[in-house]
C-alpha positions in Angstrom: 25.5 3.5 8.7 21.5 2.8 9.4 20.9 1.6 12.8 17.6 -0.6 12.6 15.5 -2.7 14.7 13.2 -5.7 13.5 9.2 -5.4 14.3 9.6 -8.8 15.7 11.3 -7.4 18.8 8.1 -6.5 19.6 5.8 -9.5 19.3 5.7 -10.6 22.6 3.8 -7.0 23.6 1.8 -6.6 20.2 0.0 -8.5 17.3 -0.1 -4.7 15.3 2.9 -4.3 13.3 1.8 -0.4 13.2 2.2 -0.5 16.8 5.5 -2.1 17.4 6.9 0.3 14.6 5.3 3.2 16.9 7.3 1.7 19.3 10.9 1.4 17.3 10.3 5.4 16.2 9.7 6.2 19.8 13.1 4.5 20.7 14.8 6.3 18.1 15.3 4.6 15.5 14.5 6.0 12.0 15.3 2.5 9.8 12.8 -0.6 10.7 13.5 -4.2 9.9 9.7 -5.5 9.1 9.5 -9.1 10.1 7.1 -11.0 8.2 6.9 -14.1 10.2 4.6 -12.3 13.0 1.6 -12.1 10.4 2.6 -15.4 9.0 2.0 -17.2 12.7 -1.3 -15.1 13.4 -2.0 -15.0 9.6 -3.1 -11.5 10.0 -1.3 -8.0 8.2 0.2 -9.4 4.8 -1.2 -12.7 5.0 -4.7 -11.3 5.5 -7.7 -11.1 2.7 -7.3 -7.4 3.0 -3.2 -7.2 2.6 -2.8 -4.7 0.0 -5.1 -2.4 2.0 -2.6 -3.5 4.8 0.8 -2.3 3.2 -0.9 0.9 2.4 -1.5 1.3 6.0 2.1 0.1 7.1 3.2 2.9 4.3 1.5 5.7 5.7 2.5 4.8 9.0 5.7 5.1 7.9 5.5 8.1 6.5 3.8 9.6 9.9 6.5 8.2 12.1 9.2 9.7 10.0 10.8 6.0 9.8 11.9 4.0 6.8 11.7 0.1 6.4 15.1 -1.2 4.9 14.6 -4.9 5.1 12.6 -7.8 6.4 12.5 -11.0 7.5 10.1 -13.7 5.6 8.9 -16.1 7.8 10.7 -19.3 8.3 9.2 -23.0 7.1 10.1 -25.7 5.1 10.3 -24.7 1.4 11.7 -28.0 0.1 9.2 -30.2 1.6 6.8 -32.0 0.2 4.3 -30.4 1.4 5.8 -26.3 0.8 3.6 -25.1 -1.7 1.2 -23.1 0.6 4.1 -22.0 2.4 6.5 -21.3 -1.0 3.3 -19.3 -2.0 3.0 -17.2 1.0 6.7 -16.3 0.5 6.1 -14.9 -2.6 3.4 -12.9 -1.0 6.1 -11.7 1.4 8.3 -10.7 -1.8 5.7 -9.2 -3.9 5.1 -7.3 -0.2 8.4 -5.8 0.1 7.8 -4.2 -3.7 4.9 -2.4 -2.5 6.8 -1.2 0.6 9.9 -0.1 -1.0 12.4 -3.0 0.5 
């Protein structure tokens, strides 16, 4: 069994992902949950200009913490409104995210 936690316990103390996952390894666990709909409502971290350069980040943090992300959570919106395909894009972003991280 792989006991995880979700980033997104963590976003009432901290807007860095890298932080709040400092924060699950410090607890214990060794299997993270990363939840996507933190950068989506700062549009910071994979929703920034720079989010390639921000997975590699999350990746080697990873690595240095010893901790393994398993699954996420995409951020939640209205994909079958009229008005989705900004947010139906930035899901894909969240997708083509979890490639690069291995989920």
């Amino acid at each position: 069994m792989k006991l995880a936690t979700t980033t997104g316990d963590f976003s009432q103390y901290t807007d860095s992902q890298e932080l709040a996952m400092e924060y699950i390894a410090k607890a214990g666990f060794k299997y993270i949950d990363y939840n996507f709909g933190k950068d989506y409502s700062v549009k910071n971290g994979v929703y920034s200009e720079n989010w390639k350069q921000h997975i590699e980040n999350v990746n080697k943090k990873c690595d240095e913490l010893g901790v393994k992300l398993i699954q996420s959570h995409s951020p939640m919106g209205r994909p079958i409104a009229d008005d989705s395909k900004e947010f139906i894009a930035d899901t894909i972003r969240c997708v083509e995210a979890c490639g690069m991280m291995g989920i």
